[in-house]
C-alpha positions in Angstrom: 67.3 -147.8 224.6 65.2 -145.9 221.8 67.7 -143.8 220.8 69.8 -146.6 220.2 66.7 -148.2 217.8 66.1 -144.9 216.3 70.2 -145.2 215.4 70.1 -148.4 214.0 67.1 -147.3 212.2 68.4 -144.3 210.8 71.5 -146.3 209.9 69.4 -148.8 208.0 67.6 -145.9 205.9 70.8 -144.3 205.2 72.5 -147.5 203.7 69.1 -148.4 201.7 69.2 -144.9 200.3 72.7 -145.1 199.8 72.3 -148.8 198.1 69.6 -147.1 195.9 71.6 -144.4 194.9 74.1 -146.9 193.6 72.0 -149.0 191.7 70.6 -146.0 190.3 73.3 -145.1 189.0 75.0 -148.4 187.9 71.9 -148.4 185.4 72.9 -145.0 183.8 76.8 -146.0 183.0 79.4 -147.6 182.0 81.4 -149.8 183.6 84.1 -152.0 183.0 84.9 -155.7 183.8 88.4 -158.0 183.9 87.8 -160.3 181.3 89.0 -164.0 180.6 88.5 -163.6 176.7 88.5 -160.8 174.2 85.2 -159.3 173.6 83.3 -160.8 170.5 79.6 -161.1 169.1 78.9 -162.8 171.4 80.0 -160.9 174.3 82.3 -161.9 176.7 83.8 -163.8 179.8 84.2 -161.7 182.9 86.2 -162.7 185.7 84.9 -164.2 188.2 86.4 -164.7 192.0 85.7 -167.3 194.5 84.5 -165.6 198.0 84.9 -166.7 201.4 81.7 -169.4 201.0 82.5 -170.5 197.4 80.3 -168.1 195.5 81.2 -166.4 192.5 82.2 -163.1 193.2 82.2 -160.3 190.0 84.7 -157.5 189.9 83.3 -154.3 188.6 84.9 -150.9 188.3 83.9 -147.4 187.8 86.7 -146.4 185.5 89.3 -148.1 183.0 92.2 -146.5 185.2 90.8 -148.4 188.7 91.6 -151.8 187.3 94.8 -152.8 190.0 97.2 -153.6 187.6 97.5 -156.9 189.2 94.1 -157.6 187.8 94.7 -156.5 184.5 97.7 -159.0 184.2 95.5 -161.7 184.9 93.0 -161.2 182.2 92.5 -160.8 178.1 91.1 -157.2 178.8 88.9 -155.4 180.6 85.4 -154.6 179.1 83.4 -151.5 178.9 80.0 -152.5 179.0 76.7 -150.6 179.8 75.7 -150.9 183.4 72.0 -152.4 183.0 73.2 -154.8 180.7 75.5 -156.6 183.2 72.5 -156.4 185.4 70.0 -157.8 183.3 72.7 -160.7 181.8 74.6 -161.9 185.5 72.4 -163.5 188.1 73.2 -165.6 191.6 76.7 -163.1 191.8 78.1 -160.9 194.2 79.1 -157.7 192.8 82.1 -155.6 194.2 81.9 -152.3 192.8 85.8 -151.1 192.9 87.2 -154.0 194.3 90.5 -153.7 195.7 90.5 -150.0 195.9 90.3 -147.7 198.8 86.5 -147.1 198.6 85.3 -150.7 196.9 81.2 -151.4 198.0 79.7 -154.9 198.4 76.8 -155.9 196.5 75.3 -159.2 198.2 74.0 -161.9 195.8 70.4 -161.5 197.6 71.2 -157.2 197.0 71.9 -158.1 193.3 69.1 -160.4 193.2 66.0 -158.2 194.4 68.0 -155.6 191.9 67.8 -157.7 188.9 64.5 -158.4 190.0 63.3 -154.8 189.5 64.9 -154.1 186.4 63.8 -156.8 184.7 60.3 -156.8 186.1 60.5 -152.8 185.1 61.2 -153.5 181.7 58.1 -156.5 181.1 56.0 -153.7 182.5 
């Protein structure tokens, strides 16, 4: 039975590093979001799906080229845009980094939440 805890455990720690990792890293880049409406002044309008309980959900991709093409038909354009400034402009979203693809990740509201929490608190400091 503790081994079993001690897996669970080590499971937990290896998906909060691996969560860490990504925000980490979704700070340092670019990334690039289906848009309703060309990009202006005053920004833009991603795309937002509905998930499974009604909340908005926000496609986000690594790369121009891992836009389904499906996607792309759907939308204006798709946006490059730095990384910490979708986080510190989108709140109350789920983010899907890759969605649609092979190796997309799931960013919970509450996930995105404490994250936005962080950087933002980071940057009054």
């Amino acid at each position: 039975m503790a081994s079993a805890a001690n897996a669970d455990a080590n499971s937990k720690q290896y998906l909060d590093d691996d969560i860490s990792a990504i925000f980490t890293s979704f700070l340092q880049v670019d990334v690039f979001i289906p848009s309703v409406s060309a990009a202006d002044d005053d920004g833009f309008s991603p795309l937002l799906m509905k998930g499974l309980d009604g909340g908005p959900i926000l496609p986000v991709y690594t790369s121009d080229e891992a836009v389904p093409a499906e996607l792309r038909e759907q939308v204006e354009t798709v946006a490059e845009v730095p990384g910490a400034g979708v986080v510190q402009s989108l709140a109350n979203v789920m983010v899907v980094l890759d969605h649609g693809t092979g190796h997309q990740f799931f960013i919970t509201a509450d996930q995105w939440s404490w994250f936005r929490s962080q950087v933002l608190d980071t940057e009054e400091a």
